[in-house]
MDAnalysis code that builds the backbone (N, CA, C; Angstrom):
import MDAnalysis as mda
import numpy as np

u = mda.Universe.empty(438, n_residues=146, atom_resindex=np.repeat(np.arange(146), 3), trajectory=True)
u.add_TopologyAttr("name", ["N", "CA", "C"] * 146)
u.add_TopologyAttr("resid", np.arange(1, 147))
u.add_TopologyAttr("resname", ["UNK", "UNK", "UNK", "UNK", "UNK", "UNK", "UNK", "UNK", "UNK", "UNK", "UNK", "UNK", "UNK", "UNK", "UNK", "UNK", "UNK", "UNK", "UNK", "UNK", "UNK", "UNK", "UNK", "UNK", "UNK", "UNK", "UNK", "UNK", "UNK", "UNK", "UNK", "UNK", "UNK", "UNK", "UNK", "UNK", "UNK", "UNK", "UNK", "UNK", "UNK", "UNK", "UNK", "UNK", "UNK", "UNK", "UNK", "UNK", "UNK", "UNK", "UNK", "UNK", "UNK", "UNK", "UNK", "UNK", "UNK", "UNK", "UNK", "UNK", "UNK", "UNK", "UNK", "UNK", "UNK", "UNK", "UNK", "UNK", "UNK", "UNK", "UNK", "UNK", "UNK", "UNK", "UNK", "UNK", "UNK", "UNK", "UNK", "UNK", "UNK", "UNK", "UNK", "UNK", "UNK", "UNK", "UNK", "UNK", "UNK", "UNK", "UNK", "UNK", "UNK", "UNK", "UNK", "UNK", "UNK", "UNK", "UNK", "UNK", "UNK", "UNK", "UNK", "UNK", "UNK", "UNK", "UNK", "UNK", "UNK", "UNK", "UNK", "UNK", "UNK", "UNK", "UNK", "UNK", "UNK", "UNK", "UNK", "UNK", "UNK", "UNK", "UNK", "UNK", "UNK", "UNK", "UNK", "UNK", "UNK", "UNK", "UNK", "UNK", "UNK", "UNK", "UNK", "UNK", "UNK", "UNK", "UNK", "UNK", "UNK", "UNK", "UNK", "UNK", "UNK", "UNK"])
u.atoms.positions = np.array([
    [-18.217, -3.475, 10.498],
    [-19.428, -2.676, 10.645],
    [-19.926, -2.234, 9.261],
    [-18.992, -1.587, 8.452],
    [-19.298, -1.525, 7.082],
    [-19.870, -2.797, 6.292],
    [-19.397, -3.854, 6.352],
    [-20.236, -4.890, 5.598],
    [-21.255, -5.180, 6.369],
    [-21.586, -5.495, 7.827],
    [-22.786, -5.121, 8.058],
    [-23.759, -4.089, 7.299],
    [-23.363, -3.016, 7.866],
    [-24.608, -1.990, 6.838],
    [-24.947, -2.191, 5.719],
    [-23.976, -2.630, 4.901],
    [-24.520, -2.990, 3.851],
    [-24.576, -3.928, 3.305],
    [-25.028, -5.398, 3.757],
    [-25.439, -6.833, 3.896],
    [-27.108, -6.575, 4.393],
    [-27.123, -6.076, 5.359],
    [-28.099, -6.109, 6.107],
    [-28.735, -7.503, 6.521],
    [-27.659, -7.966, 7.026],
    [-28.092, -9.169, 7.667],
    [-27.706, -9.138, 9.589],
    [-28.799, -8.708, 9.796],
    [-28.900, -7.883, 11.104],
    [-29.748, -9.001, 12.146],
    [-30.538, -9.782, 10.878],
    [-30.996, -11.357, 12.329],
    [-30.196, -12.637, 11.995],
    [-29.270, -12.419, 11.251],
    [-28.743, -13.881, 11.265],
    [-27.710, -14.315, 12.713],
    [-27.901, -15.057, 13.851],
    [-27.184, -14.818, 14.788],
    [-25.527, -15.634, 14.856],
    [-25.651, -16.593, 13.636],
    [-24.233, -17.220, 13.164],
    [-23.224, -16.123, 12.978],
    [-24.033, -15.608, 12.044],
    [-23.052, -14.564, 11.123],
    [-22.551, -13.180, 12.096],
    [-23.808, -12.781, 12.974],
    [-23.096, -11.516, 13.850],
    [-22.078, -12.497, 14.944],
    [-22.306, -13.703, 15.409],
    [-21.521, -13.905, 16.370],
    [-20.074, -14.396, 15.817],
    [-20.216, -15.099, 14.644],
    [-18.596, -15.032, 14.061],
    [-17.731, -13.772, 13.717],
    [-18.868, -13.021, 13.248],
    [-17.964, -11.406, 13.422],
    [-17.481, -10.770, 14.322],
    [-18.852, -10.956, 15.222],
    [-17.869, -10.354, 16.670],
    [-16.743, -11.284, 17.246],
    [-16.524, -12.378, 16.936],
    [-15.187, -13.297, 17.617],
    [-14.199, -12.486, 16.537],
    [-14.362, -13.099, 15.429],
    [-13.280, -12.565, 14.413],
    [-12.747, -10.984, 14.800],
    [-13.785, -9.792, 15.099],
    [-13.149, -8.195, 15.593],
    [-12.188, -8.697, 17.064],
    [-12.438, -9.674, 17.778],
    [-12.355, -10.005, 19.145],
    [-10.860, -10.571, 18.608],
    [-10.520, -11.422, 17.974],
    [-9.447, -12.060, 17.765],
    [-8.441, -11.112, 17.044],
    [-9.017, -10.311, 16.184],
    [-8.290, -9.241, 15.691],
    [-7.453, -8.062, 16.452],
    [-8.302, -8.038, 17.245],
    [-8.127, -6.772, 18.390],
    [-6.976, -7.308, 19.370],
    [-7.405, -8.909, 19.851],
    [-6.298, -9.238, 20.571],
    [-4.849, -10.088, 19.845],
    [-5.120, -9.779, 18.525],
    [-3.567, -10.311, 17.994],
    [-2.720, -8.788, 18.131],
    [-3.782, -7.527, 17.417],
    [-2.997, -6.413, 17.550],
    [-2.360, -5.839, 19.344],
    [-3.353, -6.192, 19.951],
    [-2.362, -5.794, 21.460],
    [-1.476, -6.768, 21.383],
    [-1.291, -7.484, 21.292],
    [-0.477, -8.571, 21.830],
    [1.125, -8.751, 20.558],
    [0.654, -8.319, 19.207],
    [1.782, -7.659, 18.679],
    [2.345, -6.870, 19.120],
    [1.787, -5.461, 19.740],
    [1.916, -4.327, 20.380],
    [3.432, -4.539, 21.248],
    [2.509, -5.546, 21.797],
    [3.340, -5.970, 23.551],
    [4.652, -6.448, 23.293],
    [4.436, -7.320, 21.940],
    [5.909, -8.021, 21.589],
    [6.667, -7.276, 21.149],
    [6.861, -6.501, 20.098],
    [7.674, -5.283, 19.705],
    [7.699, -4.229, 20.628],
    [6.951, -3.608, 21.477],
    [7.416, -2.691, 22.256],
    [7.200, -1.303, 21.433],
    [6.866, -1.197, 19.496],
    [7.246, 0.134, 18.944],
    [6.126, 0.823, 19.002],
    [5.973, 1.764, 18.925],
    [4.646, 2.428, 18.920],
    [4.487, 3.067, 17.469],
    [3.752, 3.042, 17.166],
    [3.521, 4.741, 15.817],
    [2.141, 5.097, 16.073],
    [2.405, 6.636, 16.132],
    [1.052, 7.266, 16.426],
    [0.612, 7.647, 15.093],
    [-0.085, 7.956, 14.860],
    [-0.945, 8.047, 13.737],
    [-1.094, 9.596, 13.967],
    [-0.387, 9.998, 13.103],
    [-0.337, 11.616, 12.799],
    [-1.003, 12.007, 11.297],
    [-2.104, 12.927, 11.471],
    [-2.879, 13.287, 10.680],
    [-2.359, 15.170, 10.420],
    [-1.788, 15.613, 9.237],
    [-1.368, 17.005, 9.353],
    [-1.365, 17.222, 7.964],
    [-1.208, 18.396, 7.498],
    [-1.734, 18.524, 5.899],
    [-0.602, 17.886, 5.451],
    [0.309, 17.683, 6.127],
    [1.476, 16.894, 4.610],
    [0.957, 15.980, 3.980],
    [0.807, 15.018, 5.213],
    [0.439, 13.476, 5.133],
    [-0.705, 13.649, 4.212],
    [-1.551, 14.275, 4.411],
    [-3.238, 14.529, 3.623],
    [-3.223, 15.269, 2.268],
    [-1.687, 15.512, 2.468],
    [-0.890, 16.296, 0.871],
    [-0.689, 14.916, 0.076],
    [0.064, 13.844, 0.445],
    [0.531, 12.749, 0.154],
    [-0.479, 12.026, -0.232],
    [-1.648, 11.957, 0.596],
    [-2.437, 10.772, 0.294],
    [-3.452, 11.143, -0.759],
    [-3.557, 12.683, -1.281],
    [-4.146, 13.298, -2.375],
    [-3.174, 12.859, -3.574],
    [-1.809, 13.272, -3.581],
    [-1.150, 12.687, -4.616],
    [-0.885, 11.258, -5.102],
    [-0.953, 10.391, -3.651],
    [-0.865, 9.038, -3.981],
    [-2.414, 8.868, -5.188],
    [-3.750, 9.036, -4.173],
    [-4.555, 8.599, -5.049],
    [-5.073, 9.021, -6.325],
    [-4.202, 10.114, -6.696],
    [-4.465, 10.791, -7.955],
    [-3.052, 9.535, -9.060],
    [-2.396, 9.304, -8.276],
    [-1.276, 8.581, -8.894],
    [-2.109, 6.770, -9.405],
    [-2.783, 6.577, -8.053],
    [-3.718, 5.213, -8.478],
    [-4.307, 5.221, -9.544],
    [-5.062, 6.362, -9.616],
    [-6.046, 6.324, -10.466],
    [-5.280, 6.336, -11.847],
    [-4.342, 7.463, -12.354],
    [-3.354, 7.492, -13.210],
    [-2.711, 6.083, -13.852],
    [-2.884, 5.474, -12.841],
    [-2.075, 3.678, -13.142],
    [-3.306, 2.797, -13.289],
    [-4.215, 2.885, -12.796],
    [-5.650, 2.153, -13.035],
    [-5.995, 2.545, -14.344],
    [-5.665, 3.885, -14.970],
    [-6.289, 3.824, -16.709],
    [-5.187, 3.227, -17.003],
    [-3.918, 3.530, -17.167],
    [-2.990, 2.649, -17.832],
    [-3.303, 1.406, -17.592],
    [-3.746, 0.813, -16.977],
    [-3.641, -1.043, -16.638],
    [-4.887, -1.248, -17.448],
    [-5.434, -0.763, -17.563],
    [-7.081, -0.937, -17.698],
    [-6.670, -0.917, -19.473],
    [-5.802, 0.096, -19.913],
    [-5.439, 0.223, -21.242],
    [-4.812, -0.734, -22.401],
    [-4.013, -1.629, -20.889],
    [-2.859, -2.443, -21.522],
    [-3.957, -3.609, -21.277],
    [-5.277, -3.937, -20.235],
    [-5.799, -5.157, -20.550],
    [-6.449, -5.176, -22.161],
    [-7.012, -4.177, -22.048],
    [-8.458, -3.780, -23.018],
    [-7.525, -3.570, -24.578],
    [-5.925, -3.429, -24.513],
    [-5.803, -3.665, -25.979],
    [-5.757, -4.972, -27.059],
    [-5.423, -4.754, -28.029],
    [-5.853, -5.823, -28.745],
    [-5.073, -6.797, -28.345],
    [-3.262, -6.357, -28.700],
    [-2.406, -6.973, -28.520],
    [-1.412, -6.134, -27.132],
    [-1.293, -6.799, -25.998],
    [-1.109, -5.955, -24.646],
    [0.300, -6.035, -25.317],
    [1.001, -4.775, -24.383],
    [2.417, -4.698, -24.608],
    [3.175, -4.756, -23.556],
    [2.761, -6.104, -23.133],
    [3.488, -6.635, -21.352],
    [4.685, -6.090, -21.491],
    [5.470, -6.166, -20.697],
    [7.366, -6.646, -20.579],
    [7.313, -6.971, -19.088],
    [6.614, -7.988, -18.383],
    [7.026, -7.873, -16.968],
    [8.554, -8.458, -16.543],
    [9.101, -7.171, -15.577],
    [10.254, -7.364, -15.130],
    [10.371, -7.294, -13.228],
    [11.320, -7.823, -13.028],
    [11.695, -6.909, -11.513],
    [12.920, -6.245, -11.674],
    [12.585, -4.925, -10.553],
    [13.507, -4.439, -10.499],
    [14.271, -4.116, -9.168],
    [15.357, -3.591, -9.099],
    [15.588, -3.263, -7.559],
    [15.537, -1.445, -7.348],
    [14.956, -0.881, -6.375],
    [14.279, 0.429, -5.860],
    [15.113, 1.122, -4.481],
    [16.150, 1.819, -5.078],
    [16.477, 2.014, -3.773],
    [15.960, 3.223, -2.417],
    [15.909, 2.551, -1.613],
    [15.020, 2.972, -0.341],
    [15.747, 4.136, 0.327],
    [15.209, 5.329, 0.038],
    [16.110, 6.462, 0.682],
    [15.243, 6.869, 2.165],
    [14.701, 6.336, 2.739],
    [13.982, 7.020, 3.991],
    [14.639, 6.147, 5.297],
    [15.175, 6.989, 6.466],
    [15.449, 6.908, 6.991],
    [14.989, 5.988, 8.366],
    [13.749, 5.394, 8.263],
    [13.119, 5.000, 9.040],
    [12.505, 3.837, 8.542],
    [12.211, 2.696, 9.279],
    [11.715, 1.503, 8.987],
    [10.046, 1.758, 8.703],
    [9.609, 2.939, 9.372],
    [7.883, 3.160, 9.058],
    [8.481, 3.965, 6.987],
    [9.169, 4.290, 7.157],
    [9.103, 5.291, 6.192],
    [9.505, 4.556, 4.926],
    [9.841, 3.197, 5.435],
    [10.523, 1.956, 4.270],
    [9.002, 1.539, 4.151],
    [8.080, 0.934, 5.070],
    [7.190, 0.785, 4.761],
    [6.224, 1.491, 4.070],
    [5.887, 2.623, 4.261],
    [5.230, 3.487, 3.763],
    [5.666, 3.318, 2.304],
    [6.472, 3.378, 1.714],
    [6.956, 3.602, 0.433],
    [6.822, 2.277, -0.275],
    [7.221, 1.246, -0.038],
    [6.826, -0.057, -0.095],
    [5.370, -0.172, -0.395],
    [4.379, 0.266, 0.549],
    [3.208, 0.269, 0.333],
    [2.899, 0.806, -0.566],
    [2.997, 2.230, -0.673],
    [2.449, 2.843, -1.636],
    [2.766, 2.512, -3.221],
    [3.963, 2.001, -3.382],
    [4.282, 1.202, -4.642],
    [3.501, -0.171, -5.012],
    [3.042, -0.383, -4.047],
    [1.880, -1.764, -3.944],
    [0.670, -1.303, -4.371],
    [0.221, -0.108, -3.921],
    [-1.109, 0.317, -3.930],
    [-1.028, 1.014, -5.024],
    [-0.374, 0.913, -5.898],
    [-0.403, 1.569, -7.418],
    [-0.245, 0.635, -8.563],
    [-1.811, 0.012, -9.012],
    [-1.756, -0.656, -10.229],
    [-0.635, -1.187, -11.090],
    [-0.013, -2.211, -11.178],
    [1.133, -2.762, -12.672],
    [2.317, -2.537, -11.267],
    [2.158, -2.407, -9.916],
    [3.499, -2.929, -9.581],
    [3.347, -3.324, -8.258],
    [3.911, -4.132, -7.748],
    [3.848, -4.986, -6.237],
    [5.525, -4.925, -5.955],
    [5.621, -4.694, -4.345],
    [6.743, -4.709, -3.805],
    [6.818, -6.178, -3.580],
    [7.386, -7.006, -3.723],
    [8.043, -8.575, -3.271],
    [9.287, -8.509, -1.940],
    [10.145, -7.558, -2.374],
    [10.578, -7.838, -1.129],
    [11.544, -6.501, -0.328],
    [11.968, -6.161, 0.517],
    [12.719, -6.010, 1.107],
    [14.204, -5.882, 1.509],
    [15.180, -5.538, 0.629],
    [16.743, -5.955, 0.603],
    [17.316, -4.693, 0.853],
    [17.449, -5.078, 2.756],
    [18.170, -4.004, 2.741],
    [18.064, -2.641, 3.024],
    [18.621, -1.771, 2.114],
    [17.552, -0.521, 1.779],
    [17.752, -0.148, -0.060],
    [16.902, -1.497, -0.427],
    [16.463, -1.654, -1.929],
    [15.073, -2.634, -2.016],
    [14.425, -2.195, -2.278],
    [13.050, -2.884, -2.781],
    [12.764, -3.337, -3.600],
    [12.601, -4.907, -4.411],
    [12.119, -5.560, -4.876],
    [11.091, -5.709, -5.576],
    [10.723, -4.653, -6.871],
    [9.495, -4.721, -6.909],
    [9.445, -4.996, -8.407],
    [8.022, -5.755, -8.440],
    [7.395, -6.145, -9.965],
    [7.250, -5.558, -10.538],
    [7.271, -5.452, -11.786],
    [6.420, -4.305, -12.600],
    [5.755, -4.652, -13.904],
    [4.645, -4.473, -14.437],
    [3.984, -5.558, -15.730],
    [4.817, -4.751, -16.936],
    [5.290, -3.580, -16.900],
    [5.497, -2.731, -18.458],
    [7.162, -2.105, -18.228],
    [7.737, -2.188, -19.374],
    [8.891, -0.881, -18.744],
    [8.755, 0.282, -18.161],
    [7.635, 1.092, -18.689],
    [6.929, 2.397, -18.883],
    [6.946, 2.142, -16.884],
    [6.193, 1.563, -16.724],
    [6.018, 1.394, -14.960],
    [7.436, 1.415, -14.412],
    [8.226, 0.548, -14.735],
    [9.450, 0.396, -13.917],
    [10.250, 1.685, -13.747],
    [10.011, 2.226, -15.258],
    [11.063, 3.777, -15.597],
    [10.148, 4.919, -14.071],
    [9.248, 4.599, -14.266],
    [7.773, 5.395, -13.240],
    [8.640, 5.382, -11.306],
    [9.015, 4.240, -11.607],
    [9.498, 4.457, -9.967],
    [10.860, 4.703, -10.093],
    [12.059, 4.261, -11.087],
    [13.341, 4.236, -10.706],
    [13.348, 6.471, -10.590],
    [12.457, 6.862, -11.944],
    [12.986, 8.106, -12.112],
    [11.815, 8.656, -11.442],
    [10.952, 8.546, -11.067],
    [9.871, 8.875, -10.250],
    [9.769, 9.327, -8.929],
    [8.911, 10.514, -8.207],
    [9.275, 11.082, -7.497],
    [8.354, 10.553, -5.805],
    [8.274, 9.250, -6.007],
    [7.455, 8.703, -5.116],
    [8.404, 8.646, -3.636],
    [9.286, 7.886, -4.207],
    [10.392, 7.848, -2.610],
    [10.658, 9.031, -2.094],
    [10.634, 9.767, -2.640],
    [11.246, 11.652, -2.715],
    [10.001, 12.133, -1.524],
    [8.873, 12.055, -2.448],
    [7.916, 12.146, -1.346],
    [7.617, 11.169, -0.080],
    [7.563, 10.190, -0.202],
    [7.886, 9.516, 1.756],
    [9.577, 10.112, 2.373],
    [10.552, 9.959, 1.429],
    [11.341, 10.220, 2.614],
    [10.761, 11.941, 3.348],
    [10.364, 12.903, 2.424],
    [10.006, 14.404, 3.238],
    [9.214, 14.264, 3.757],
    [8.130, 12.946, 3.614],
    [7.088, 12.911, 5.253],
    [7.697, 12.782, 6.532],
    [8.995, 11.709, 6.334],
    [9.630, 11.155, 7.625],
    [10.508, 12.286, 7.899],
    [11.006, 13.195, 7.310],
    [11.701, 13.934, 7.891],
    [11.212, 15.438, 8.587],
    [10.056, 15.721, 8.685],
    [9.139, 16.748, 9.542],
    [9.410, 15.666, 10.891],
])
């Protein structure tokens, strides 16, 4: 609906009818995931969570000038490494959550999953030191535990 509004391509009848199949196909992969796992998560909205997602995106932005710093210098001062992250939250949403949010922060991507240790990239040391001593996991595991 959002790229609608702002496309404004409101008579093309190709383009609205592939969208509406594509929401249509979307909608029925998610029930039908639903059905196969059996798990539910409700989507709980409460000031923690809305505590979290203020600090996450103050943390993006924080890593978006650094990245932006290390493209725009003369000579960048890469070191990309992986490292392993260990996963203190008690819950498989709460592995995800943390996972994610290490994704969604500029100079590092989660790859994988081990366990309860995470796999993740990082372009600089400075980043890697950012999550091992960093207080990101700290904060998802005290979401999952309310």
């Amino acid at each position: 609906m959002f790229w609608l509004l702002l496309s404004g391509y409101f008579h093309e009848p190709l383009l609205l009818t592939l969208g509406a199949l594509s929401v249509l196909l979307t909608l029925w992969l998610s029930f039908r995931i639903d059905r196969h796992d059996g798990e539910r998560v409700r989507l709980r909205i409460d000031p923690a969570i809305i505590r979290y997602w203020a600090w996450l995106l103050v943390e993006i932005v924080k890593a978006n000038i650094d990245v932006a710093k290390l493209i725009l210098a003369p000579k960048p001062a890469l070191s990309p490494r992986m490292i392993r992250v260990k996963a203190t939250q008690s819950t498989d949403m709460g592995v995800v959550i943390y996972a994610n949010s290490i994704t969604l922060t500029p100079g590092t991507v989660t790859v994988d999953i081990d366990g309860d240790e995470l796999v993740v990239h990082a372009i600089t040391q400075d980043m890697a030191d950012g999550l091992t001593g960093g207080d990101m996991g700290d904060r998802v595991t005290a979401l999952g535990e309310r």
